[in-house]
C-alpha positions as CSV (number, residue, x, y, z in Angstrom):
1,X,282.2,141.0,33.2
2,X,284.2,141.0,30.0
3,X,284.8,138.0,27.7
4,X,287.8,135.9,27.8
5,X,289.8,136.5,25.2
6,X,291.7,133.4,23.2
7,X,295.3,133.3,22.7
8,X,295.0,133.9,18.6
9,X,293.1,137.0,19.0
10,X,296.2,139.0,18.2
11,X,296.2,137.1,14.9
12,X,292.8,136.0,14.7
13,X,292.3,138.5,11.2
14,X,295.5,136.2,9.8
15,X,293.5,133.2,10.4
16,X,290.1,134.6,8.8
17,X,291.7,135.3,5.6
18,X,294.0,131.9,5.5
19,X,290.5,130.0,6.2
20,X,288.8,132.1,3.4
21,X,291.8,131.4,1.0
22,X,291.6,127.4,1.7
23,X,287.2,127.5,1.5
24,X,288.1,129.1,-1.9
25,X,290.6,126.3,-2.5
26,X,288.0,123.8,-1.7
27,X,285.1,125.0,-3.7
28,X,287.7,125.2,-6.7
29,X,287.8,121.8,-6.3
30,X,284.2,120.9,-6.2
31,X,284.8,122.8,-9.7
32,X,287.5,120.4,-10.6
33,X,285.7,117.7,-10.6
34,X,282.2,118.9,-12.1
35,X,284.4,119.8,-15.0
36,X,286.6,116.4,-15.1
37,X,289.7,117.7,-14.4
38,X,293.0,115.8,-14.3
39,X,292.8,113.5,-11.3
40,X,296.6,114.4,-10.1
41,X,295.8,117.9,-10.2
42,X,293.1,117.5,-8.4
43,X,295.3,115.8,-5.8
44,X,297.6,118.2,-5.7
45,X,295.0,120.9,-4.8
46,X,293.7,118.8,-2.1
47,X,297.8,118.2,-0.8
48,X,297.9,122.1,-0.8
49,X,294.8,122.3,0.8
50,X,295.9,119.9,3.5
51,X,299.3,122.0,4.3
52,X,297.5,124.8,4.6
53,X,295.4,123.5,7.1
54,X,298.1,122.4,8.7
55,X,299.9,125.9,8.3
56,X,296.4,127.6,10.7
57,X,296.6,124.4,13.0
58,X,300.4,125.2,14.0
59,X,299.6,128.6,13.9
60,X,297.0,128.1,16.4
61,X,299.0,125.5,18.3
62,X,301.9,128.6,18.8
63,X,299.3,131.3,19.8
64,X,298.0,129.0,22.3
65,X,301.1,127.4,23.6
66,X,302.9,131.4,24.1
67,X,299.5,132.5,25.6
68,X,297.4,129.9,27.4
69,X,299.7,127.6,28.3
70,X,302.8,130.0,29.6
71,X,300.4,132.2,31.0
72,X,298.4,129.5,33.1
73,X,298.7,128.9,36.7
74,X,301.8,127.0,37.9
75,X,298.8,124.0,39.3
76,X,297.1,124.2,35.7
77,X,300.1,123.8,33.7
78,X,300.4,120.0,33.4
79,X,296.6,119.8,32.6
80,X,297.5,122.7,29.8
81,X,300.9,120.4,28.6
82,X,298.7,117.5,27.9
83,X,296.1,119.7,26.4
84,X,298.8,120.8,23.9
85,X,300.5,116.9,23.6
86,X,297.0,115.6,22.7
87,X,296.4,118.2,20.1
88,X,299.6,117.6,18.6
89,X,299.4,113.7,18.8
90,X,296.0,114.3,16.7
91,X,297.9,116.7,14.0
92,X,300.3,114.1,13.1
93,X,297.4,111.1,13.2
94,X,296.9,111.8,9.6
């Protein structure tokens, strides 16, 4: 019995090395402020920060959209569609 493999697996390495880059990003900032940085560059860190977030959340979104949702049963798709819908309705929450 093999393991089910997720729709980002093609690009899952992408997303390791994006996700390292913004934990870097974030412990910079922790640095930012133990050294009393500039307040708008600290914001601006954090706004980069937030895009690329965003940037492995659409990513994700796509992968699972061309492979989970296309590739599900004709009965399971409108269960996938909101799946997707709600996902996206919590992206743009912020």
């Amino acid at each position: 019995m093999g393991t089910k493999q997720h729709g980002y697996a093609g690009s899952k390495d992408d997303f390791l090395k994006r996700m390292a880059r913004i934990e870097g990003q974030v412990r910079g900032i922790t640095g930012m402020i133990e050294g009393d940085r500039y307040c708008i560059d600290i914001i601006t860190q954090i706004s980069a920060i937030q895009a690329a977030l965003d940037k492995v959340a659409l990513g994700l979104l796509d992968d699972h959209v061309a492979h989970c949702v296309m590739d599900a049963a004709e009965d399971d798709r409108s269960a996938k569609h909101a799946e997707v819908m709600t996902a996206v309705g919590r992206l743009l929450k912020r």
